[in-house]
C-alpha positions as CSV (number, residue, x, y, z in Angstrom):
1,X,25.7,84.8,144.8
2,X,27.6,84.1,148.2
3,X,30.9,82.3,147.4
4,X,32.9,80.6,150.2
5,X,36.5,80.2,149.1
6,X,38.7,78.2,151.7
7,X,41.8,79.8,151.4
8,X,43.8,77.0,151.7
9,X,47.9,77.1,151.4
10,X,49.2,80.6,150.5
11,X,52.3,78.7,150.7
12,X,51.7,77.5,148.0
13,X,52.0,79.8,146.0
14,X,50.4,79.2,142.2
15,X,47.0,77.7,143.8
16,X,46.7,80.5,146.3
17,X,46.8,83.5,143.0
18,X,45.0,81.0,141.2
19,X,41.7,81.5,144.0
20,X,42.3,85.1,144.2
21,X,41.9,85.4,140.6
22,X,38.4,83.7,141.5
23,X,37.5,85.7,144.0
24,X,38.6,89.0,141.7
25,X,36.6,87.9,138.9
26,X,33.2,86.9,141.3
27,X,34.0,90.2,143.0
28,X,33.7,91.7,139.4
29,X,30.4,90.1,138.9
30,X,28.7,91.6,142.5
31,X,29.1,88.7,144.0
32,X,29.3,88.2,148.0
33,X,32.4,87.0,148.8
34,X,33.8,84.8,151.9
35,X,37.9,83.7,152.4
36,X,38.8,81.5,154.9
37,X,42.1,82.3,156.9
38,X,44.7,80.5,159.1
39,X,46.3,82.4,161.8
40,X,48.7,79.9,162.8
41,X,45.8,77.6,164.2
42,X,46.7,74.3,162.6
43,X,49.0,71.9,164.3
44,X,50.2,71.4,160.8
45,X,49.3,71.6,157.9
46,X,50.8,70.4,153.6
47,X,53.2,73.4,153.4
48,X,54.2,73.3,156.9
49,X,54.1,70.2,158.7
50,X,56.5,71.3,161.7
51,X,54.5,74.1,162.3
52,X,57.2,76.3,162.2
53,X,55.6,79.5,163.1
54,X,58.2,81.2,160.8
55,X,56.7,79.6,158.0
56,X,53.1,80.8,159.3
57,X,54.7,84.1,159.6
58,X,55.3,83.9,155.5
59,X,52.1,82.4,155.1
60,X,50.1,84.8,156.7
61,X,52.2,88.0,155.0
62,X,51.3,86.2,151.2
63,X,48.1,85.8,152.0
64,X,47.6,89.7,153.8
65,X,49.6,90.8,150.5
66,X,47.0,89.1,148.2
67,X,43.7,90.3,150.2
68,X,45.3,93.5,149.6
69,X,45.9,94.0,146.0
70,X,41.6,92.9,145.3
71,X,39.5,95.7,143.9
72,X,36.9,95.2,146.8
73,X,37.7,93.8,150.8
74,X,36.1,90.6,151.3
75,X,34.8,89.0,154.7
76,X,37.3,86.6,156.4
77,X,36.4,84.0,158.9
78,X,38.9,81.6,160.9
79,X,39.8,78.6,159.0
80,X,39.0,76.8,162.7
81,X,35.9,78.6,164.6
82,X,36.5,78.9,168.0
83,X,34.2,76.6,169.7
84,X,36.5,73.7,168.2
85,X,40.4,74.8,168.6
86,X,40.6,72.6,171.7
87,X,38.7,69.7,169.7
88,X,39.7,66.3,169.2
89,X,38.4,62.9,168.0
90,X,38.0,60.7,170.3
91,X,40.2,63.2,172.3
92,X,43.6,61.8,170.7
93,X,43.2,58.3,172.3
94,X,43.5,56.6,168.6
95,X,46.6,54.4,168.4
96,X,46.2,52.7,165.5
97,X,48.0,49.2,164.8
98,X,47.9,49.3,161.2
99,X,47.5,51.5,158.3
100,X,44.3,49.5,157.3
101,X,43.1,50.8,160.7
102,X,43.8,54.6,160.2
103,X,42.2,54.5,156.3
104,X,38.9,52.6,157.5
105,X,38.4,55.4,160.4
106,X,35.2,57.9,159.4
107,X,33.6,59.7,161.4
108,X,30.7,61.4,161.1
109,X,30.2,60.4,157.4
110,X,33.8,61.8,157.1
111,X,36.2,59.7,155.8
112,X,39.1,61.5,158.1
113,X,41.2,58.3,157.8
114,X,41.9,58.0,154.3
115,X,42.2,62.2,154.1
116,X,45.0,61.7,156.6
117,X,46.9,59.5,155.1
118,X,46.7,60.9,151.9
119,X,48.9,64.3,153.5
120,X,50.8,61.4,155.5
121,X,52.1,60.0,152.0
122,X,53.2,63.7,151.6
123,X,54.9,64.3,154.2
124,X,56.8,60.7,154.4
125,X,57.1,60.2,150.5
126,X,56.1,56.8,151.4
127,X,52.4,55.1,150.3
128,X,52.9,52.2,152.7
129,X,54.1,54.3,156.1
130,X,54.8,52.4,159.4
131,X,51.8,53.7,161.5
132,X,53.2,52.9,164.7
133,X,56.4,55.0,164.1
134,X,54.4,58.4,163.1
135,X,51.7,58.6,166.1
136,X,52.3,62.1,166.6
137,X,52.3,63.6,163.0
138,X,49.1,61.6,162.4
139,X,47.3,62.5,165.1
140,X,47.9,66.2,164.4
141,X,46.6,65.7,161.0
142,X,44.0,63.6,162.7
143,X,43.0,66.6,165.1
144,X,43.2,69.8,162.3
145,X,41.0,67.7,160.0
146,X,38.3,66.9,162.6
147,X,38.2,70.3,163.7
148,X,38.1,71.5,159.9
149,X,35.1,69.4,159.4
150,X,33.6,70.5,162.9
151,X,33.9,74.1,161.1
152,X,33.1,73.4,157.9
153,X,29.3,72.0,159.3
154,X,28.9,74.8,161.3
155,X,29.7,77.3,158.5
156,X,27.6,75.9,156.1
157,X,24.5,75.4,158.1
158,X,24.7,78.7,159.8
159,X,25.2,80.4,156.1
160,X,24.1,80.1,152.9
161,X,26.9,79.4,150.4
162,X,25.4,78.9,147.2
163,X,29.1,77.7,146.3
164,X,32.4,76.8,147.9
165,X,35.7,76.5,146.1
166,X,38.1,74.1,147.2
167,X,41.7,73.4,146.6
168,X,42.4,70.1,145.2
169,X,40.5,67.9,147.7
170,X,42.4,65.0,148.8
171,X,44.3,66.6,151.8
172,X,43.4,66.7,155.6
173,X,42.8,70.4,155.3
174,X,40.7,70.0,152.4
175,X,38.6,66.9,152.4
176,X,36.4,67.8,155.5
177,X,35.3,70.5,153.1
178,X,34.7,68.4,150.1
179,X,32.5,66.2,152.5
180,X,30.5,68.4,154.6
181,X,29.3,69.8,151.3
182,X,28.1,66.7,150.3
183,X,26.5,66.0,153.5
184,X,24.6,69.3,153.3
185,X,24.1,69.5,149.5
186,X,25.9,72.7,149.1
187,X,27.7,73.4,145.7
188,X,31.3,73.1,145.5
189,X,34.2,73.3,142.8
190,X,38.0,71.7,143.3
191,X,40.4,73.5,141.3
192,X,43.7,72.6,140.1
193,X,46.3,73.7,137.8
194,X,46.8,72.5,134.3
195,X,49.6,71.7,132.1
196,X,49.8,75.7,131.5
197,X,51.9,77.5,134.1
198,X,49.2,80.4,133.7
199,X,45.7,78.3,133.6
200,X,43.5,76.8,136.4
201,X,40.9,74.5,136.3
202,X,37.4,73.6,138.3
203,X,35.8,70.5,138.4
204,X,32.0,70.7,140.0
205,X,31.0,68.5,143.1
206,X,34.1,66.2,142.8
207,X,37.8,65.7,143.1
208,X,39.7,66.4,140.0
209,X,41.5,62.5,140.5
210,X,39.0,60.3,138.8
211,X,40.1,60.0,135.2
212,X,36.7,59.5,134.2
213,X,35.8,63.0,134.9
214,X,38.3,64.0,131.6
215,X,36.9,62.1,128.6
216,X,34.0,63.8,127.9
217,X,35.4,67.1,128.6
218,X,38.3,66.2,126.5
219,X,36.4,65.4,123.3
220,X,33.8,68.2,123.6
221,X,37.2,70.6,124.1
222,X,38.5,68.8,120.8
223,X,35.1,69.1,118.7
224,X,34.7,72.9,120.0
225,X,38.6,73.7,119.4
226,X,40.6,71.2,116.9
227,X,39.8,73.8,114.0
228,X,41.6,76.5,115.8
229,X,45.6,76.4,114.6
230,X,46.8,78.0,117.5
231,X,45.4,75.4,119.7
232,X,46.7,72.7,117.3
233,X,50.1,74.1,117.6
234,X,49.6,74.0,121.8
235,X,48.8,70.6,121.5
236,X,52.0,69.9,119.4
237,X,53.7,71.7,121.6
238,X,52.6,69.6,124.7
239,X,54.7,66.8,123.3
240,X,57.8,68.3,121.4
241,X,58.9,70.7,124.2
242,X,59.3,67.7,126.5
243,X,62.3,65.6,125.0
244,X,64.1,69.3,125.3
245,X,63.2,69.4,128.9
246,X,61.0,72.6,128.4
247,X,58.1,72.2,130.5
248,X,55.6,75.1,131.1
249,X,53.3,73.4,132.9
250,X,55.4,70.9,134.8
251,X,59.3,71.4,136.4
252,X,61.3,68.6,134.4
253,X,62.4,65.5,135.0
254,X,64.7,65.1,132.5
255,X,67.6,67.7,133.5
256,X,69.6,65.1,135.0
257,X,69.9,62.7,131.6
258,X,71.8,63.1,129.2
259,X,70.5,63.2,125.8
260,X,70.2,60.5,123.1
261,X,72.1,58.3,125.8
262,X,70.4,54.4,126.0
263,X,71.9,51.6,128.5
264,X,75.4,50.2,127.2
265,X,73.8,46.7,126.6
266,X,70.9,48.3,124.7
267,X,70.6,45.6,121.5
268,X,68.5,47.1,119.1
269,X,67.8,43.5,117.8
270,X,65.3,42.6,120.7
271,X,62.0,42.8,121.1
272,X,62.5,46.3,123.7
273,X,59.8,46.9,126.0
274,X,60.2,50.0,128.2
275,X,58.1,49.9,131.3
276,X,57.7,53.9,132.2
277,X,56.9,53.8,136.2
278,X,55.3,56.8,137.5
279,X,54.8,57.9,141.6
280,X,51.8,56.9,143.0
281,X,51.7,59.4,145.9
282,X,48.7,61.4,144.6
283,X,46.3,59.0,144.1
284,X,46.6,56.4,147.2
285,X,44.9,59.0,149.5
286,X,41.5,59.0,147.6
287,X,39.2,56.6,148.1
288,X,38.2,54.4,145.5
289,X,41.0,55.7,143.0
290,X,42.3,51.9,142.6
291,X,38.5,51.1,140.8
292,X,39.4,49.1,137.3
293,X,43.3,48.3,138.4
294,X,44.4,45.4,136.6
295,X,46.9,45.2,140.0
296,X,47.0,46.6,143.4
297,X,50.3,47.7,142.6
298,X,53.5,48.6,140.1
299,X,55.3,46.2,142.7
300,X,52.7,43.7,141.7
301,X,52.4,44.3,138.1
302,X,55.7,44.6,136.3
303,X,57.2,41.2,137.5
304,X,53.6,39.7,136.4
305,X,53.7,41.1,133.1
306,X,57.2,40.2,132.5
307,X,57.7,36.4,133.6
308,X,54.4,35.6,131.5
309,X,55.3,37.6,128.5
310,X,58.4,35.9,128.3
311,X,56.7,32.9,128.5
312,X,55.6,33.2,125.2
313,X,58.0,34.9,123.5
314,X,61.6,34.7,125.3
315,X,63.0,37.1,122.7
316,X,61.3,40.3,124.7
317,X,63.2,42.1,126.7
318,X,62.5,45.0,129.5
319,X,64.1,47.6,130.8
320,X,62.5,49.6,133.6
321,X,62.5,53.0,133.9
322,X,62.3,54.2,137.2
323,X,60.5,57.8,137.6
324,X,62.9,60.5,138.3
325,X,60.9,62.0,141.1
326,X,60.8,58.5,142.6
327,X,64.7,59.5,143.8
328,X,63.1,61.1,147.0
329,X,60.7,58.1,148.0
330,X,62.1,56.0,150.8
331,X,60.6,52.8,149.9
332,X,61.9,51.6,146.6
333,X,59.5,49.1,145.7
334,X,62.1,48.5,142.3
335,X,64.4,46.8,144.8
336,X,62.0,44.4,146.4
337,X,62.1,40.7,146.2
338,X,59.5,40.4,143.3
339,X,62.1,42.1,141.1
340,X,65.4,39.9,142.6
341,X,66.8,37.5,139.5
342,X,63.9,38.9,137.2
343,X,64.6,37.4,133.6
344,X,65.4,39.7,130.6
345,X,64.9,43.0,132.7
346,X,67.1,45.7,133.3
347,X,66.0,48.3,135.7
348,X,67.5,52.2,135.6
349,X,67.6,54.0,138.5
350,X,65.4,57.3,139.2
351,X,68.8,59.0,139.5
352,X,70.5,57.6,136.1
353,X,71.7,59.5,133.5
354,X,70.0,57.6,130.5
355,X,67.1,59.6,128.4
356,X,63.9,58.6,129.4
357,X,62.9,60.0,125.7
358,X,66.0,58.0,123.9
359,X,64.3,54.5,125.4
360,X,61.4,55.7,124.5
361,X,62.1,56.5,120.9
362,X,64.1,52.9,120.6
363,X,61.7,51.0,121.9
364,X,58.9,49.0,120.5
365,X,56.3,49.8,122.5
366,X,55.3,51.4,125.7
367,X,53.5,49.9,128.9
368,X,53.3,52.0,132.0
369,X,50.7,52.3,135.1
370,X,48.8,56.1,133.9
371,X,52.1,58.0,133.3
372,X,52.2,60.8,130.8
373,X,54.6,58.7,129.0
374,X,52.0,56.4,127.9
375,X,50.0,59.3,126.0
376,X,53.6,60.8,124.7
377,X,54.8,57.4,123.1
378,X,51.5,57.3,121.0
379,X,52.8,60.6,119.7
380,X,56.5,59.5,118.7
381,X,54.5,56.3,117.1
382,X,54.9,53.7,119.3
383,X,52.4,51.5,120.7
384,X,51.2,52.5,124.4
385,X,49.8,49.9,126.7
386,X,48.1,51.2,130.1
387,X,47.3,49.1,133.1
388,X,45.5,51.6,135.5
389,X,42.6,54.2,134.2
390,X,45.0,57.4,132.7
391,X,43.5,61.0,132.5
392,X,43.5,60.5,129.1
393,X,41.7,57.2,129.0
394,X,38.7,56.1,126.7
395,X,39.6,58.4,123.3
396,X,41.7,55.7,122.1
397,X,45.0,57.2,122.3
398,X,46.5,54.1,124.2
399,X,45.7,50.4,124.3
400,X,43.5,50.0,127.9
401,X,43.5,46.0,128.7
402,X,40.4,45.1,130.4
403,X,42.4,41.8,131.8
404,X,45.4,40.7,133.2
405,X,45.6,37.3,130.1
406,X,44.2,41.1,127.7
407,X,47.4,42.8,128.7
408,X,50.3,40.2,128.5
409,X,48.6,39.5,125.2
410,X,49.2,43.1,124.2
411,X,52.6,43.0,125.5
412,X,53.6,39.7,123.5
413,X,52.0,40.7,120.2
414,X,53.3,43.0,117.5
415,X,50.8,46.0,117.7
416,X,50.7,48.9,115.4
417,X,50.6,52.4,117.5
418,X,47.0,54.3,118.2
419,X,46.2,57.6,115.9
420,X,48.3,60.2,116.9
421,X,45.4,62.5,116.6
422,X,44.0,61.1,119.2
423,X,47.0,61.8,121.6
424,X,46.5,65.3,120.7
425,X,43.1,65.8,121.5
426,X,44.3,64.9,125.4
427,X,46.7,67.3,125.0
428,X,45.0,70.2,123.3
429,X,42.7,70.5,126.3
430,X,45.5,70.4,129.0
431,X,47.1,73.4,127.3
432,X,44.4,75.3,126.4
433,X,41.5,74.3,128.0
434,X,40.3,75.3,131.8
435,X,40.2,79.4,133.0
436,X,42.8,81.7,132.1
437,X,43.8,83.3,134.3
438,X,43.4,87.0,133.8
439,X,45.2,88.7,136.7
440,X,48.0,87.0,136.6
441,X,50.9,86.7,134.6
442,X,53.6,83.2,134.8
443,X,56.8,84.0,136.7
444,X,58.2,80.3,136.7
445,X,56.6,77.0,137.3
446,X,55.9,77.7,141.1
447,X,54.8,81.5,140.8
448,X,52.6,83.4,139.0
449,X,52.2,87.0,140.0
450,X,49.1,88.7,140.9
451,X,48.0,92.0,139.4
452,X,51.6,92.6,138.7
453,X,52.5,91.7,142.2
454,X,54.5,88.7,143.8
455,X,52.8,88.1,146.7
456,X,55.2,88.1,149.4
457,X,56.1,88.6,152.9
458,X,58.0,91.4,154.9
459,X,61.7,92.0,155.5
460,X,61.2,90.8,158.6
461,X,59.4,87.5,158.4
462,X,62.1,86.4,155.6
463,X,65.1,87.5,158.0
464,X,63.6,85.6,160.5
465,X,62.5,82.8,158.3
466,X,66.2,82.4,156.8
467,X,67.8,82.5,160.6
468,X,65.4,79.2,161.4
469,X,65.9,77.5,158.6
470,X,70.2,77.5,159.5
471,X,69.1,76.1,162.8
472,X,70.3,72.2,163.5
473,X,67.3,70.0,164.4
474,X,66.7,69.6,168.3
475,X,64.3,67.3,169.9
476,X,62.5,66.6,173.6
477,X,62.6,70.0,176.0
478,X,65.5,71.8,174.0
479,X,62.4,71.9,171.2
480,X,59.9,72.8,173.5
481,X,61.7,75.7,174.7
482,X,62.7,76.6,171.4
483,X,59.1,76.6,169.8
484,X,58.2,78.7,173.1
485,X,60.9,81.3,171.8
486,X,59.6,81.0,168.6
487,X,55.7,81.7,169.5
488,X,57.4,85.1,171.7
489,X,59.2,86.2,168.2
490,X,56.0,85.4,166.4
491,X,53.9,87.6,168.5
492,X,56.2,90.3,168.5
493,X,56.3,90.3,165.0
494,X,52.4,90.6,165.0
495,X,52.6,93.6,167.3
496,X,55.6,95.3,165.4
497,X,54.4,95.1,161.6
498,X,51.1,96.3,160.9
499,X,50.4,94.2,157.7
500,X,52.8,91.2,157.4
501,X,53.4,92.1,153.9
502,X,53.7,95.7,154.6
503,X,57.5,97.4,153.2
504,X,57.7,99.9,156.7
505,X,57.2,98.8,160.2
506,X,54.3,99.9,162.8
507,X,55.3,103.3,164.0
């Protein structure tokens, strides 16, 4: 087989040794292998938006490190081809008056608009951006996507790939690939990581986003697998190592809270409701992701639920809990109008010290949007309703309202909790299901190694990386002339160092 692998984001670091391990085991298999490579060519990019060329220095010296430690060389190509470095849709004239306007652009059967925003909600930590204030960073997502796509046609008509592995999907840098692929019926995987910090996983000819993708694989896993006691005990495990803040295949949210510890005016005598919201970021880049929403929104959803729930039985009462990783988002969506003077509703900060698990535990049932929380609180026993299609939808581990009147019926009524086995089948495939990954070895959440090697950059490069990164911000011609300064240092480097990853210097 010929096997294109894009190569995207060395930087990051688990999904980068998580394609080498790919490539190793196709390479094993006598298969024809292509990487694709980034030479500083991007204007930005997901691990380095700036485009600080210190950071491409790094990124370059993992990846050189990697290529080095396979059992066979592989072709490279450029992740941009030549002919379209100095391309540009509609040659950069877009100025786009609303966000509607940037998601609705496609071009060439490309849907560059909504791949844009999806990195833009990175980069800001904001779903709802104000598109006139961020010309520039979207236009050089704009221009590195097109010229990605530009490539990605060329590549694939001029070769035959009989597949092409793809990171994720959803980003500027990846989507073009996802699509010309479609447009030219040529195979492709995305891969992702699971809930293992040593396992990947590969979905064929899609994104792995849509939650429908998951139930069937999930209950095949489960009829294969639920015999198996080891994998019983992983599944298990998916759920008790949480409330202790030991997550293998996710950093925790929890080390902030402190344990058993509920809101002062916690009265175990009402009917407690705890809304678990989750961050949306992810998901609001891909098309079509909001298909069987009850609501647009969380900011729509919550104050719904509540005012018509209490409606019919005033002796509920909610309390909100606010995702942890929400701290870092600048729109707080909690704080908006909707939410001003909301009866019988208590709302706890992402930055609070009560235990998300301590509500959860006191509670009488669940409702969240698709957070994990929803699948965890069928495991403690309580019952779990979920607005917005979950990962680990349609096995009948939660309660899934097909209607808005469906779900404040749920929330009003006194429900018992879905099977706990059936919360465990959802999690027995994210620990144990998808590729092991048999090169590698876990380091911590972020890094795995690779062949017994942490893929790293030279002395030099880190050096130079740590003396930018003390550097106060600087704007207008004192930033030009310091990224000039910075692209005479980079080259230098490349002269010097032969191997970016390399322990000795070019004599």
């Amino acid at each position: 087989m010929n096997i294109l692998f894009t190569g995207l984001y060395p930087m990051w670091h688990f999904h980068y040794v998580a394609e080498l391990n790919y490539i190793e085991d196709h390479l094993n298999k006598g298969d024809t292998i292509t990487q694709l490579v980034c030479g500083a060519d991007q204007n930005c990019c997901e691990s380095n938006h700036a485009h600080l060329l210190s950071h491409c220095a790094r990124c370059i010296g993992i990846r050189q490190h990697g290529l080095s430690l396979l059992s066979h060389s592989i072709k490279t190509q450029p992740l941009i081809h030549n002919d379209f470095i100095l391309s540009w849709p509609d040659n950069g004239k877009f100025k786009f008056k609303s966000l509607a306007e940037l998601k609705n652009l496609n071009i060439e059967g490309f849907d560059i608009g909504y791949a844009t925003y999806s990195s833009l909600v990175d980069r800001l930590l904001d779903t709802d951006p104000d598109i006139t204030q961020c010309g520039s960073l979207v236009n050089n997502l704009l221009a590195d996507s097109y010229r990605i796509f530009r490539t990605a046609m060329k590549y694939l008509k001029e070769n035959h790939y009989d597949l092409v592995y793809i990171f994720n999907g959803r980003y500027a840098a990846a989507r073009p690939w996802v699509r010309a692929c479609e447009i030219q019926k040529v195979q492709f995987v995305t891969h992702e990581r699971t809930s293992s910090s040593d396992r990947a996983i590969r979905f064929s000819n899609t994104l792995p986003h849509y939650p429908g993708h998951y139930t069937e694989r999930v209950l095949q896993f489960w009829e294969d697998a639920h015999k198996d006691k080891v994998i019983l005990k992983e599944a298990e495990d998916f759920f008790e190592e949480r409330p202790k803040g030991k997550m293998t295949g996710w950093v925790s949210f929890i080390d902030m809270q402190k344990e058993n510890t509920l809101p002062p005016d916690w009265d175990e005598n009402l009917r407690n409701v705890v809304i678990f919201a989750t961050t949306e970021r992810e998901f609001v880049g891909v098309q079509d992701m909001t298909i069987g929403y009850l609501f647009s929104s969380q900011e729509e959803a919550y104050p719904c639920i509540i005012q018509k729930a209490l409606e019919k039985d005033s002796n509920l009462y909610f309390t909100l809990r606010i995702h942890p990783n929400s701290i870092k988002e600048k729109v707080r969506w909690w704080e908006g109008k909707a939410f001003q003077g909301l009866p019988r509703c208590r709302i706890i900060q992402p930055e609070s010290s009560i235990s998300s698990y301590a509500l959860l535990f006191a509670c009488e049932k669940s409702l969240c949007f698709r957070s994990s929380m929803g699948l965890e609180a069928t495991y403690w026993g309580k019952p779990s309703i979920v607005l917005a299609p979950p990962f680990y939808g349609k096995i009948d581990a939660v309660y899934e309202p097909s209607t808005i009147d469906e779900a404040i019926g749920l929330v009003v009524a006194r429900l018992d909790p879905k099977p706990k086995i059936n919360a465990l089948k959802y999690a027995a495939f994210m620990r144990c299901a998808g590729d092991k990954l048999p090169f590698s070895k876990s380091i911590n959440y972020y890094t795995i190694d690779f062949k017994g090697k942490v893929l790293e950059a030279r002395r030099e490069v880190h050096e130079w990386l740590g003396a930018c990164e003390k550097r106060p911000e600087v704007t207008g011609i004192n930033k030009w002339f310091r990224d000039r300064c910075d692209r005479l240092e980079f080259n230098k480097l490349w002269r010097k160092c032969d191997g970016w990853f390399a322990e000795t210097p070019k004599t």
